[in-house]
C-alpha positions in Angstrom: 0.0 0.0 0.0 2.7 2.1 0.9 4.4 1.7 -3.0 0.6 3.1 -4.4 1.4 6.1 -2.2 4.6 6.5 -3.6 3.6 6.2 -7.2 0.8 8.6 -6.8 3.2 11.2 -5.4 5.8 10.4 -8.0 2.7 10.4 -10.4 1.7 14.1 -9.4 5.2 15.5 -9.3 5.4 14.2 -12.9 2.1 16.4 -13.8 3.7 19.4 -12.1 7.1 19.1 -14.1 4.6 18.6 -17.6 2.9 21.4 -16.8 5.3 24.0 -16.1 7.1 22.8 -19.5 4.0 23.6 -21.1 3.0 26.4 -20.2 6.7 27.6 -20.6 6.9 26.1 -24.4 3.2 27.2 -25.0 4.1 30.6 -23.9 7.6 31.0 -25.4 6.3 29.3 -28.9 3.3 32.2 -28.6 5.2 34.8 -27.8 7.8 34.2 -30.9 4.7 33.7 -33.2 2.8 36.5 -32.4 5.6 38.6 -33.5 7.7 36.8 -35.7 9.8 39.7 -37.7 11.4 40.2 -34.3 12.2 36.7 -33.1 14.1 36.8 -36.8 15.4 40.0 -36.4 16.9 38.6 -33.0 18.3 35.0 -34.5 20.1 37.4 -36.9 22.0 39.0 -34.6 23.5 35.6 -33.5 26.6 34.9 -34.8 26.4 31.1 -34.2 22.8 30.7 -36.0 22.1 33.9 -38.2 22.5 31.5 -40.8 19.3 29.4 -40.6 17.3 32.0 -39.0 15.0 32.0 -41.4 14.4 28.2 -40.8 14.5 29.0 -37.1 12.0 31.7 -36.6 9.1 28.8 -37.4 11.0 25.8 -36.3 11.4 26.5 -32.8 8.2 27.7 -31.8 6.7 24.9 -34.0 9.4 22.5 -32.3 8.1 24.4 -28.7 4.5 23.6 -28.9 4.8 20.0 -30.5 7.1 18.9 -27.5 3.9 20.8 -25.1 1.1 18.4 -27.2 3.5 15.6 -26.3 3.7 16.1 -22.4 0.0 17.0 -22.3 -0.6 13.2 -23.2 0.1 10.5 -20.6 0.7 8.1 -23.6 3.5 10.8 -25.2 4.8 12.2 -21.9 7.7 10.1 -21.1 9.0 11.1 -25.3 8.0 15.1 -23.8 10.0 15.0 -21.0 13.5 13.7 -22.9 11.8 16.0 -25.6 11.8 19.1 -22.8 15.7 17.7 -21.7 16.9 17.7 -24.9 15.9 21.1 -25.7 16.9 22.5 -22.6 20.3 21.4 -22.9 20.5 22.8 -26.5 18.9 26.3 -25.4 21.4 26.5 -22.0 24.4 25.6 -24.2 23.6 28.0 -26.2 23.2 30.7 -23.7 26.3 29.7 -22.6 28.2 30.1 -25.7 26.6 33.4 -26.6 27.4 34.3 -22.2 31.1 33.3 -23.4 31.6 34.9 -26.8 29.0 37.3 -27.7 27.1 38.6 -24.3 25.9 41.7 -25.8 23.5 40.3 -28.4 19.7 40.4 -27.7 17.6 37.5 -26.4 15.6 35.6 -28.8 12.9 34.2 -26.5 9.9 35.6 -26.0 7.3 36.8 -23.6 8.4 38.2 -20.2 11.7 35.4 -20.8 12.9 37.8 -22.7 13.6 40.1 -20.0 16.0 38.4 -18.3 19.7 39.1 -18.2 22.3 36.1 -19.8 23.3 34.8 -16.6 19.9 34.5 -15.1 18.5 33.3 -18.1 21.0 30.7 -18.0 19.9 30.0 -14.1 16.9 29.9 -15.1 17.1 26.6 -18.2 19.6 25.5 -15.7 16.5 25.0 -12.9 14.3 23.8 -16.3 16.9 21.4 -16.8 17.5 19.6 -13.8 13.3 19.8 -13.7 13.4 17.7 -16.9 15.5 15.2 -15.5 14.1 14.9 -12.7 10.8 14.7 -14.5 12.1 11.3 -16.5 13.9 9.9 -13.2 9.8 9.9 -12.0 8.5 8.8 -14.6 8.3 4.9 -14.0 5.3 2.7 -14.5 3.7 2.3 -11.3 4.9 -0.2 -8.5 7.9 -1.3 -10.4 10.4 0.1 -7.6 7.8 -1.4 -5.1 7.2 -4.5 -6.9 11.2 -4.9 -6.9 11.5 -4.3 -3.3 8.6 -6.3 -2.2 9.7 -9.3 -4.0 13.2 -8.9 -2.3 11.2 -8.9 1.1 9.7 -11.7 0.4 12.8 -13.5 -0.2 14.0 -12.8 3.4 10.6 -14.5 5.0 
């Protein structure tokens, strides 16, 4: 009984992770959309993707709100969450290359994100980060951990 309480916490902790990414892709994909001449104008100020800005001032939002539809889904979350890592670690990277080599470009994110300084914007998909993986490390199918140890009990009786 005790394991069922477990999962159910684990299960709801999960739910909070998928949500925040959500509303923070739903919002950042918005935001870029909504005015997209600037989020291009932005990506062409980056020496590291002015190149394929024109690609990127679609992709990424698009890329933002698919990996949303797929944490919204319990069937697609698991995909979401290494979804939400993955892109996290690309966006922090890149915050940290443009922190090392080029700190006085402007911010390409939307919304209010877009406010932030470098380094707490790179706090800040540092926290999202970790929240991703933590978000996978959750995300077992119920009782498996419990199942394990109860088993390994009852080897002992």
């Amino acid at each position: 009984m005790a394991y069922k309480l477990i999962d159910m916490k684990k299960k709801v902790f999960v739910e909070i992770i998928s949500s925040l990414f959500i509303l923070l892709f739903a919002y950042t994909a918005l935001s870029k959309l909504y005015d997209p001449a600037k989020f291009q104008w932005a990506l062409e100020k980056s020496p590291l993707i002015h190149s394929f800005s024109g690609i990127f001032t679609y992709a990424i939002p698009v890329i933002e709100l698919t990996v949303a539809t797929l944490l919204f889904f319990p069937k697609t979350r698991k995909k979401g969450l290494y979804s939400s890592l993955g892109l996290m670690t690309i966006f922090t990277l890149y915050i940290g290359y443009m922190l090392l080599f080029t700190p006085k470009l402007p911010c390409s994110c939307g919304g209010v994100i877009q406010q932030m300084n470098w380094n707490q914007h790179l706090l800040f998909n540092l926290g999202f980060t970790l929240l991703a993986g933590i978000g996978i490390a959750l995300h077992t199918k119920p009782g498996i951990i419990a199942k394990r140890q109860h088993k390994t009990k009852a080897a002992y009786i």
